[in-house]
C-alpha positions in Angstrom: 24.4 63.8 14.7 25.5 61.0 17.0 27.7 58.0 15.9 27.1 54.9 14.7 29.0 52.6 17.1 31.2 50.8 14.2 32.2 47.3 15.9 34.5 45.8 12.8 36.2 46.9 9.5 34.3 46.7 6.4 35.9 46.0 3.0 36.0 49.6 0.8 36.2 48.3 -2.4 32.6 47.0 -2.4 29.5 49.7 -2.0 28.4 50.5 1.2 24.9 49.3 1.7 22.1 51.3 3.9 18.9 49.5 4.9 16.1 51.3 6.6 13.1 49.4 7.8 10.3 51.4 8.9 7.4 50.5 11.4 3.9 49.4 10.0 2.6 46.8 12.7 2.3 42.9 12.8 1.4 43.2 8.5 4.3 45.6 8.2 7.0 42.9 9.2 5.2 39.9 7.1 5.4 42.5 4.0 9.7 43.2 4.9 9.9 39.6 5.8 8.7 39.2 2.1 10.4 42.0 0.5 13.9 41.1 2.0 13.3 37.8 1.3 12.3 38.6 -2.2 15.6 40.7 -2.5 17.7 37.9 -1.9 16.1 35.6 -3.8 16.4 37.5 -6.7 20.2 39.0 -5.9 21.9 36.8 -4.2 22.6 39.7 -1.7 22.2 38.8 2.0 20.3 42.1 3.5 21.9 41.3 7.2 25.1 41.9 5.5 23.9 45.9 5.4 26.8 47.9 6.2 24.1 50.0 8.3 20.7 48.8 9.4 18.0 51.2 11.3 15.1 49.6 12.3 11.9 51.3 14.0 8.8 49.1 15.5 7.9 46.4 13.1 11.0 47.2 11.3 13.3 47.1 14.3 11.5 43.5 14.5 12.7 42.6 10.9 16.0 44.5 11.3 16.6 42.0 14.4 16.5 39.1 12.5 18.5 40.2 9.4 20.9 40.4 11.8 20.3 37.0 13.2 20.2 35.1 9.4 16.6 34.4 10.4 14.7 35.9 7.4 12.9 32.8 7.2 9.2 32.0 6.8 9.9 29.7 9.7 11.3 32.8 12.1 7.6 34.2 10.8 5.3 31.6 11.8 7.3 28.6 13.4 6.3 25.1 12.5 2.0 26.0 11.4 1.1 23.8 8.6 -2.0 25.9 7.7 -3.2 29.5 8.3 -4.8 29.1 10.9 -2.2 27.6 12.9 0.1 30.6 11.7 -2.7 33.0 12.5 -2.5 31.3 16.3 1.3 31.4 16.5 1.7 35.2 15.7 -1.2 35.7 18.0 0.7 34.1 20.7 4.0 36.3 20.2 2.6 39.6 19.5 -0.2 39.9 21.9 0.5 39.0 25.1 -2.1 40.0 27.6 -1.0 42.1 30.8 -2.6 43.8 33.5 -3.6 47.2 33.1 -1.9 49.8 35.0 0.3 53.2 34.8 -2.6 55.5 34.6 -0.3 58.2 36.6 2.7 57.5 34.4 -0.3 58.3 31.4 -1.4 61.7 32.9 2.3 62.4 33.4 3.5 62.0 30.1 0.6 61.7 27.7 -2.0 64.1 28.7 -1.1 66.6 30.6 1.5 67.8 27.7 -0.9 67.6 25.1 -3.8 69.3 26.6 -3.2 72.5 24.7 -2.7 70.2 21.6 -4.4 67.0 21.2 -3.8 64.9 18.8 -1.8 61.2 19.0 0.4 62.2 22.0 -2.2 62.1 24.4 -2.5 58.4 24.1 1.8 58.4 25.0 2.5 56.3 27.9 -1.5 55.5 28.4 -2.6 52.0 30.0 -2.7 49.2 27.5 -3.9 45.6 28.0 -0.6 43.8 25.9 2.9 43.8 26.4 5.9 43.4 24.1 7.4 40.7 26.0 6.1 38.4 23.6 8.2 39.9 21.2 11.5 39.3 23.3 10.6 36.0 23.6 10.6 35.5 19.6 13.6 36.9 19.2 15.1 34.8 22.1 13.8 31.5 20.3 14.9 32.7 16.7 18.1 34.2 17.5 20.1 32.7 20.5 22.3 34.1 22.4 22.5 37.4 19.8 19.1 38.5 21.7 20.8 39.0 24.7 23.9 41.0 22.9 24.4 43.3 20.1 25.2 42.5 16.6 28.8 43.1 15.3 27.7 45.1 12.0 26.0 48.7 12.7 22.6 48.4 14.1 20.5 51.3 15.4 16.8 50.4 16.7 14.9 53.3 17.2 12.6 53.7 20.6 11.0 57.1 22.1 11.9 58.0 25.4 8.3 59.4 27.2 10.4 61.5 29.6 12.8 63.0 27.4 10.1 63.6 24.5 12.7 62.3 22.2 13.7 59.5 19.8 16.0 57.1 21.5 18.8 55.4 18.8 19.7 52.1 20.5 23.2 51.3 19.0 24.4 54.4 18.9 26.8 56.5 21.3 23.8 58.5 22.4 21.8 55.6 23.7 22.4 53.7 26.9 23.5 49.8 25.9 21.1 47.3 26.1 20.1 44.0 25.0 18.9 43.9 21.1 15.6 41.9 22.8 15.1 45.1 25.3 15.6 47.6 22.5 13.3 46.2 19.8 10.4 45.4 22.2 10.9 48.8 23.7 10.9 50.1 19.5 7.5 47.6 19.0 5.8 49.4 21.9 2.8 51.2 20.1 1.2 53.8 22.6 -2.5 52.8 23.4 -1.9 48.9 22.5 1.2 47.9 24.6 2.3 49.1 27.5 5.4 51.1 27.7 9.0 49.5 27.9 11.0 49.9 30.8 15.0 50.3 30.6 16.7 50.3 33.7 14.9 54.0 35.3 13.5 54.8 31.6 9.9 54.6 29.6 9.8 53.7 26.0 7.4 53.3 23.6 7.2 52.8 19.6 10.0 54.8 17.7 7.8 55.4 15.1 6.2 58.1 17.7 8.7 60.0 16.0 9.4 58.8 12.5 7.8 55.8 10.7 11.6 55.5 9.5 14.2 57.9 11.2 16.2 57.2 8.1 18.4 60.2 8.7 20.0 58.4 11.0 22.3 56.7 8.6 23.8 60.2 8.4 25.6 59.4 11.7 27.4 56.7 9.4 31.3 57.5 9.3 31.0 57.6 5.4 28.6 58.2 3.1 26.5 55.1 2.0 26.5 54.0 -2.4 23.3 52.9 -1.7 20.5 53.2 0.6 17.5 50.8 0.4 13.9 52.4 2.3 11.3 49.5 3.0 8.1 51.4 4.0 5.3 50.1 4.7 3.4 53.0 6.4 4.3 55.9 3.9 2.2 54.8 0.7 2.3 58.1 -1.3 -1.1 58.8 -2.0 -4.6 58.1 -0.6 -6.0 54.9 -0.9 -9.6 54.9 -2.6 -12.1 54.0 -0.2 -9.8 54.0 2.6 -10.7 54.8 6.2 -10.0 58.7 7.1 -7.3 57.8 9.6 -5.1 55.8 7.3 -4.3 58.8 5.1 -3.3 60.6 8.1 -0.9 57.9 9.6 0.7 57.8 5.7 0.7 61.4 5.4 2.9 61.8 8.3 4.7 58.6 7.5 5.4 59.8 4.0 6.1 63.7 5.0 8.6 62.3 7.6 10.5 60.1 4.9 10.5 63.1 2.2 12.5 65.2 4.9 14.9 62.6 5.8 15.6 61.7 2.4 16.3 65.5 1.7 18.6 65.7 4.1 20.5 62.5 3.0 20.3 63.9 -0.7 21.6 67.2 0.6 24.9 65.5 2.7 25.5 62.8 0.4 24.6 63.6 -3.4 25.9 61.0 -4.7 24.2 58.5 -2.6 21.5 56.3 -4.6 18.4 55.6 -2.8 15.7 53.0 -3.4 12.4 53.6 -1.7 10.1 50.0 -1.4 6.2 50.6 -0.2 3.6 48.4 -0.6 2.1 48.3 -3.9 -2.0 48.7 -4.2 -2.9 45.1 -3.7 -0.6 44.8 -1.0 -2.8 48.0 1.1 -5.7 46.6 0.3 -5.0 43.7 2.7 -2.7 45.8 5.1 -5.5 48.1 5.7 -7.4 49.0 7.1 -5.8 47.6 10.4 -2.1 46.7 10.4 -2.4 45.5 13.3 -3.8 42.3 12.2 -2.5 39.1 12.2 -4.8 36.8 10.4 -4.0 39.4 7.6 -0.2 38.9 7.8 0.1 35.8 6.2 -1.6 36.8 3.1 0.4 39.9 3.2 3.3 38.2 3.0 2.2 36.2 0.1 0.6 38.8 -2.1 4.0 41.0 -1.2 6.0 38.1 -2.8 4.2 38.3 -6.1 3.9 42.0 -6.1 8.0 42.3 -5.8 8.1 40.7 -9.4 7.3 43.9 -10.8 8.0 46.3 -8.1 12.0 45.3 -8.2 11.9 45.0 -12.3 10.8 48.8 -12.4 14.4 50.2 -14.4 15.5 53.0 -11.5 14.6 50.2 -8.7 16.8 47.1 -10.4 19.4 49.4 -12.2 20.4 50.5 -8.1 20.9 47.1 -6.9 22.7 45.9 -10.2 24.7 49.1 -10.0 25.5 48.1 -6.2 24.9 44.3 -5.0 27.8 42.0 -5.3 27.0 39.3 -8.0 23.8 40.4 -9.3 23.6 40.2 -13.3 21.9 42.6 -15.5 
């Protein structure tokens, strides 16, 4: 397991906090904008202050702006007054239109390997009609000059390298170094809808290629984590009734994924608690069945806020954070 590139002491007589944020399109960020937000407002507890963060797609979005301090409904939809001026804004930073191309780079990467196979893979690397740049340009206007560095506190972003067939986890020793801006829009990359991210001779696309959440990366932490907070949004853990067929098999693998890594955090660190957040069933039934959707993002975001009442009051969810957050009263 590779290591997490520590850049400053932390102070060991508070719990170390993990925070994994997991990809789930333009409706999985406005439900962890809403969740973080949700946490804080109900703790006290900053989540950019996580002693580790790992972001992948959407979540490497999110993660990004924990970071920054910009876990702010502003950071979400700028200056709208009404939805449909939100609806407009988030249209305007997430898809970008581009000109369609790489169709060799496709039958290089996507199909030819996963002839004998098919399934998801052959759409890896494939011609798409948006690019991600938009997303490097909100977190340029959001966070400053941090978009174009690294932040001090452990950050891994996770992208796919096409060549290598492999998760890439920007931040760490085992990744090159790059911009936070570079690495999360090469993370948001989702194969068939943008085209793929290029890093200096390299092709990436969405992390969650290979993990919704690649929370087993926190195992490359120096110490075990107290506590480990999981904010899902593509792992809901069981079939949603009347659902379409494919969204049971993007949570399925989602969900299977998280089970293993969570094993193998359990297994290393036993004494590690873990909180696990996915969106509750009024939350899905906006989400879905396209999470891809921004003029459902805004009322994501709202329904998550008054879902979290409940979801954080449930005893083993609230008796973690007490156990855990500075300042937070029983």
């Amino acid at each position: 397991m590779v290591g997490l590139r520590i850049l400053r002491p932390v102070n060991n007589e508070s719990s170390k906090i993990g925070l994994v944020l997991g990809g789930g399109g333009i409706t999985g960020a406005a439900y962890q904008f809403a969740v973080l937000m949700a946490i804080r407002m109900a703790t006290g507890w900053d989540p950019g202050t996580a002693d580790v963060i790992v972001g992948t797609s959407a979540g490497a979005v999110v993660a990004a702006m924990a970071r920054g301090d910009a876990l702010t409904l502003h950071s979400l939809v700028g200056d709208a007054d009404d939805r449909t001026e939100m609806t407009a804004t988030l249209q305007q930073r997430i898809y970008p239109r581009t000109r369609v191309r790489g169709v060799s780079r496709w039958v290089r990467w996507g199909v030819l390997p996963h002839l004998r196979q098919p399934g998801l893979g052959l759409a890896l690397g494939s011609p798409a009609i948006y690019h991600t740049g938009g997303v490097a340009k909100w977190l340029d206007d959001e966070l400053g000059e941090l978009s174009h560095s690294w932040p001090t506190l452990p950050t891994v972003i996770v992208g796919y390298d096409l060549e290598a067939r492999a998760r890439v986890p920007f931040g760490t020793e085992a990744a090159p170094d790059v911009a936070l801006r570079d690495a999360v829009a090469a993370s948001a990359a989702v194969p068939a809808v943008y085209q793929p991210m290029r890093i200096d001779d390299r092709w990436y696309v969405d992390g969650g290629v290979a993990s919704g959440t690649s929370a087993d990366l926190l195992l490359a932490n120096e110490r075990p984590l107290d506590l480990i907070v999981v904010v899902a949004p593509m792992a809901a853990p069981r079939a949603r009734p009347g659902a379409r067929f494919y969204e049971d098999v993007f949570d399925k693998f989602g969900r299977e994924a998280l089970a293993a890594e969570l094993a193998a955090i359990r297994s290393q660190w036993p004494d590690t608690e873990i909180v696990v957040l996915r969106p509750a069933a009024e939350v899905l039934e906006i989400m879905r069945p396209n999470p891809l959707s921004v003029d459902n993002a805004v009322p994501v975001f709202r329904q998550t806020l008054r879902s979290l009442r409940h979801e954080l009051s449930r005893p083993g969810t609230w008796s973690a954070l007490v156990r855990h957050l500075p300042n937070v009263k029983q």
